[in-house]
N, C-alpha and C positions, 0 to 999 in steps of 0.2 A: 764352104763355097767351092772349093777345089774340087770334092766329090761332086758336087752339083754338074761344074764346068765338065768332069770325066764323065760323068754318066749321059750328059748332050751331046758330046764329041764323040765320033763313030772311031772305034778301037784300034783301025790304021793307024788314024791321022793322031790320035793321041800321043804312039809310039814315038812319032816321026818328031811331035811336038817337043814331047817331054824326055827322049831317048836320053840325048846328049847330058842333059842334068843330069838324069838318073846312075849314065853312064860315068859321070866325075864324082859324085857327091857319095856312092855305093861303092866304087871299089879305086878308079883311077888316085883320087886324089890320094888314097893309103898309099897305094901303088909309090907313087914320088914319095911318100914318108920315108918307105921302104929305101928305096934306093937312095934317100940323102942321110941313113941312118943305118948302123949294122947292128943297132937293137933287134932287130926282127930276124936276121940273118944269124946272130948268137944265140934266136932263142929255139932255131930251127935245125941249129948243132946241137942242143939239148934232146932235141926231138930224137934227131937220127940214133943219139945215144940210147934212149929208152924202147928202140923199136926192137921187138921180139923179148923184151926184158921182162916179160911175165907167163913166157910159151908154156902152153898146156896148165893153167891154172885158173881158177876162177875168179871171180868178182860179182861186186852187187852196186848198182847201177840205184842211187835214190833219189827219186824220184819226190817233188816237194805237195801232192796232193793231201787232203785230210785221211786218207787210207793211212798214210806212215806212222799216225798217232795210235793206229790198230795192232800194233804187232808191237813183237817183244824186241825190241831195239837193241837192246844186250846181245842176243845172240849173233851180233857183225862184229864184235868188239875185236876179233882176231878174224876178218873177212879183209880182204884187199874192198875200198868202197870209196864209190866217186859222188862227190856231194857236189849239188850243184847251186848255184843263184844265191840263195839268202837261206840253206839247209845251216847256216852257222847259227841260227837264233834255237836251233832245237839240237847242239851239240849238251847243253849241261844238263838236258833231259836223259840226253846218252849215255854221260856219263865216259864220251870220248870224241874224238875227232874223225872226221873221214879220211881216207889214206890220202886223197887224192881230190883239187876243188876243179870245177869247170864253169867261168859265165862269158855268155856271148851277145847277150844282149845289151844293148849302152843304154839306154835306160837305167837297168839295172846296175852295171859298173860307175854310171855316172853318181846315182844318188846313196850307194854303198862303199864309193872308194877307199874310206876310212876303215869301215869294217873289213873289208878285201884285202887289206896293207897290214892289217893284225895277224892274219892267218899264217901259220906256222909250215903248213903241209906244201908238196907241188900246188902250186896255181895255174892255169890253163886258162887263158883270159885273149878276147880278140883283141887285136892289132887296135882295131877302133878303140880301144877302151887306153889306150896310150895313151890321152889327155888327160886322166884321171889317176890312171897307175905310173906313168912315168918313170917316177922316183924313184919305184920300187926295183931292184935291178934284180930281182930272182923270180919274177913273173917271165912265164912261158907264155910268149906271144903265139897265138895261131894266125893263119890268113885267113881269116872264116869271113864270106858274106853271105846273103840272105835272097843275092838274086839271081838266077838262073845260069848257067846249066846246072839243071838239077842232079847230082854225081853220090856216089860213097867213096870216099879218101877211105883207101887204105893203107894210105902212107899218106900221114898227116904234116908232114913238113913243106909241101906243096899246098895248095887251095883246098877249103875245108867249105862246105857248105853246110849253111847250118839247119836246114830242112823246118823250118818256122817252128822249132823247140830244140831249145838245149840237149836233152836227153839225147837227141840226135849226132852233135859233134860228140857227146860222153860215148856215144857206142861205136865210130871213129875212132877215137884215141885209146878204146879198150884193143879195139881189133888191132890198130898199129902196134900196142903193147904185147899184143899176140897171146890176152885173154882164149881160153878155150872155149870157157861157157860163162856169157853175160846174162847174169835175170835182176830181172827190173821188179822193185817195190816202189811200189809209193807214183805208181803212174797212173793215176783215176781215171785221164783222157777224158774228162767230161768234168763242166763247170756251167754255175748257177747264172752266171752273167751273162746276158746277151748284147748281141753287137756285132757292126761288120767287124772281119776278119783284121787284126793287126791297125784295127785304131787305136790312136792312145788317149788312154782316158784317167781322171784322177780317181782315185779311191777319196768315196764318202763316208767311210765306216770299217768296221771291223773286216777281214779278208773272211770269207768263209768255201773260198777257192782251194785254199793251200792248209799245211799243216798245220799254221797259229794265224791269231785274226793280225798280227801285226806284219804279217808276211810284208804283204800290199795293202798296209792300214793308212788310217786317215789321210790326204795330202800325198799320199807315192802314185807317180805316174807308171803307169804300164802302158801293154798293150794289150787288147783283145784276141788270144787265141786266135788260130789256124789250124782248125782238129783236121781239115781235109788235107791238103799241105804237109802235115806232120805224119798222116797216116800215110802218106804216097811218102814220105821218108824212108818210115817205118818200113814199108815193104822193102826199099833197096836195100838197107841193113839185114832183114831176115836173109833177103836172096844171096847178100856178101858173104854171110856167117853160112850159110848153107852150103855152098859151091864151095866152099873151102873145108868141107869135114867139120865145120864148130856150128855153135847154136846161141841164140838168143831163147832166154826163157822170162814169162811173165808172172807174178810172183806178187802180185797186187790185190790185196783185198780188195772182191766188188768191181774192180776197175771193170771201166767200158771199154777197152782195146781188144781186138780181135786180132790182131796181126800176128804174134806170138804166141806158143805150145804155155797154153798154161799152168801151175803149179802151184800146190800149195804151198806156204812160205816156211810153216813150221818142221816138214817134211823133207826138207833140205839139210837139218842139220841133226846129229847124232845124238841120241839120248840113252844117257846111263842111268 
């Protein structure tokens, strides 16, 4: 009904309508969390601590598409690697963990809190997702929200935008870490599901979006992708790592993203 009512309503008047919500429920009401709480202000000393703490080295950026299941996973085992969303259901296939976890969508934090609170590594989890993680007092809050101005944090301890996919604030907190060169695996940028942009919808069956059908199996709410959205991310990232002497590389069997100098994934690493 709502989409109905926005699709009748001429795109001014909607603003003027729905501004003010959108304007408390998206970021203000965090905002006062924030300031009646020095949870997010300690975890924003953490930040500053880890900035330039991996200068001139690389990392591997994994990406949760059915491409990931293509490669030889073994050879990250001694990689710096940012796992993100629900990439923990495909660690015992690993046979190890990611250096490093990243989720910003509540969705997600809300119906994995449990598995989220197991994880051993840095966690990198949005501010929003502090009704769920709470407890946990070694989760690294970000300020990341999802609506406009569209920016690249290079200094993540400020507002993070999170460009409508995670992979997005992971190539933010690679760059504040002061990564040299980030390549991305396991980013397919293309899925079977269709629908408008960022509805949420339940999964009826097995996932065959991501790497296991239990990603977003039976009963898990998500949202419908924002390929357009994410690719206008993508480009502000290339342009950050560019203008700065580093690079983004893409590293993804088959994937459908354009944005990024592509490469082969096996070719990256040395053979004796």
């Amino acid at each position: 009904m709502i989409r109905r009512l926005k699709s009748l309503t001429p795109r001014p008047i909607w603003r003027v309508l729905t501004g003010p919500y959108w304007w408390w429920h998206n970021r203000a009401r965090h905002q006062f969390a924030a300031a009646i709480s020095d949870r997010l202000e300690e975890s924003q000393g953490v930040l500053r601590s880890m900035q330039g703490g991996h200068r001139g080295q690389r990392c591997f950026i994994l990406g949760n598409g059915p491409s990931l299941g293509n490669i030889d996973l073994s050879l990250l085992r001694n990689e710096v690697t940012f796992g993100m969303n629900r990439i923990y259901l495909l660690f015992g296939k690993m046979g190890f963990q990611t250096t490093y976890y990243v989720a910003v969508n509540t969705l997600v934090v809300e119906q994995s809190a449990q598995e989220i609170k197991s994880l051993s590594m840095p966690r990198f989890v949005t501010w929003r997702g502090r009704r769920w993680l709470g407890s946990d007092p070694d989760i690294i809050y970000l300020d990341s929200d999802y609506t406009g101005p569209a920016t690249f944090s290079g200094d993540v301890t400020g507002r993070v935008y999170e460009g409508s996919t995670v992979t997005y604030v992971a190539l933010q907190i690679a760059y504040h870490m002061g990564f040299e060169e980030v390549i991305l695996t396991g980013v397919d940028h293309s899925f079977s599901i269709q629908g408008p942009p960022n509805v949420t919808v339940v999964s009826r069956g097995d996932d065959r979006d991501h790497f296991s059908p239990d990603y977003f199996g039976e009963g898990f709410r998500w949202q419908l992708p924002d390929l357009e959205a994410s690719e206008h991310a993508y480009r502000m990232a290339h342009a950050a790592f560019e203008k700065d002497g580093r690079r983004v590389l893409d590293a993804t069997k088959g994937g459908k993203l354009t944005v990024f100098p592509k490469v082969d994934f096996d070719s990256l690493f040395a053979r004796t």
